[in-house]
C-alpha positions in Angstrom: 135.5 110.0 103.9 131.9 111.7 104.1 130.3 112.8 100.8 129.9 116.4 100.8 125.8 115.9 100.8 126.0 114.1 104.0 128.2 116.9 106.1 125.9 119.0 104.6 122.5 116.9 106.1 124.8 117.0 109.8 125.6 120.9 109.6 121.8 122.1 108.7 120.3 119.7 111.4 122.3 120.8 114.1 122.1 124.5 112.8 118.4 123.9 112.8 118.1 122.6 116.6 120.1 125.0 117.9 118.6 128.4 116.1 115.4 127.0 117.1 116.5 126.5 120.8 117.7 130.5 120.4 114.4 131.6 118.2 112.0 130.3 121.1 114.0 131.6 124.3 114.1 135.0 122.3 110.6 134.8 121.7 109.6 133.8 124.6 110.9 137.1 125.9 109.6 138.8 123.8 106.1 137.9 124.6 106.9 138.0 127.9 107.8 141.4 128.0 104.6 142.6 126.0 102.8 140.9 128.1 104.3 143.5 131.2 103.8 146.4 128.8 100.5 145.9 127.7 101.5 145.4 124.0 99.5 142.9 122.3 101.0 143.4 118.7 104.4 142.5 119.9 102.7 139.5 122.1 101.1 138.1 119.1 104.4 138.8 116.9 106.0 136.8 119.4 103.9 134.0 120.0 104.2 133.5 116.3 108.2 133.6 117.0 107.1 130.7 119.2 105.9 128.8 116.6 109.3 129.6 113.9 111.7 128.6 116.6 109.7 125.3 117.2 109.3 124.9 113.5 113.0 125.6 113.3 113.7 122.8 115.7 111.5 120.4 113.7 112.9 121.1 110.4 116.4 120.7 111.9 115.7 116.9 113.3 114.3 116.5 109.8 117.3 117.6 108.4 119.1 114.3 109.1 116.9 112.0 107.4 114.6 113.6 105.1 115.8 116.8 103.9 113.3 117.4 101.9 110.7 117.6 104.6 113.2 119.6 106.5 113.7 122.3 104.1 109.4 122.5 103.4 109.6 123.2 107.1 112.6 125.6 107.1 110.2 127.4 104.2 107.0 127.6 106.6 109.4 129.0 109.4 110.4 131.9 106.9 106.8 132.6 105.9 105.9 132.9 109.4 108.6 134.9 110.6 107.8 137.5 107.7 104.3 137.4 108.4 105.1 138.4 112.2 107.5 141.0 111.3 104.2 142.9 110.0 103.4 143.2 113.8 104.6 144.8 116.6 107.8 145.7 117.0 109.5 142.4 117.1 112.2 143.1 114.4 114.4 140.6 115.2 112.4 138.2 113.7 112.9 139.0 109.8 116.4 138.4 110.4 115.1 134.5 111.1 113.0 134.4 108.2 115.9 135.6 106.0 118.1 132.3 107.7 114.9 130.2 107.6 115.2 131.0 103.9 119.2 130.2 103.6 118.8 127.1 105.9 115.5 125.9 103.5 117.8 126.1 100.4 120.6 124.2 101.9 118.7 121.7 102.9 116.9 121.2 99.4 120.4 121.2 97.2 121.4 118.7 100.3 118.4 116.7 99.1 118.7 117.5 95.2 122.6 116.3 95.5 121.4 112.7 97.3 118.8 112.4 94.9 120.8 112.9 91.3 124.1 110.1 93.6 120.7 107.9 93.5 120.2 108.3 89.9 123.8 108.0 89.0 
């Protein structure tokens, strides 16, 4: 039977990968469109959405092993995504740095719960 920490490493990793599959299609259209209405903001808002879906995708591989690296990378993601949600009219992408911050603190009570069965 699986320790509760180690379901916990599986569901945030594949969580991860796939949300940051989602984040970078979504993004991608997003800049895309900008980019056919002449809206720069929004193009650079996205291109930063680019970079949380990849950063999403890394932190989610990251996950499995080291969780600790995986939630410092979930944390980045959120700071980006808040930081683009300043510009243009990309909205969607506080939403992400809101689960950037859930997936980030999962991730670090899955690496806080390993590290005290270490101890003990």
């Amino acid at each position: 039977m699986r320790r509760w920490g180690e379901t916990m490493k599986i569901a945030v990793g594949i969580i991860g990968i796939f949300l940051g599959l989602l984040v970078l299609m979504q993004s991608c259209a997003v800049t895309a469109g900008s980019g056919l209405l002449q809206d720069k903001a929004t193009g650079g808002a996205g291109a930063i959405g680019m970079l949380v879906g990849l950063l999403f995708f890394i932190a989610g591989a990251f996950s499995f092993a080291l969780p600790l690296v995986g939630a410092i990378m979930f944390a980045l993601a959120a700071a980006f995504a808040f930081i683009a949600s300043t510009s243009g009219s990309f909205s969607d992408i506080t939403i992400w740095g809101f689960i950037a911050l859930v997936l980030a603190a999962m991730s670090f009570f899955t690496w806080r719960s390993a590290k005290k069965k270490q101890i003990a």
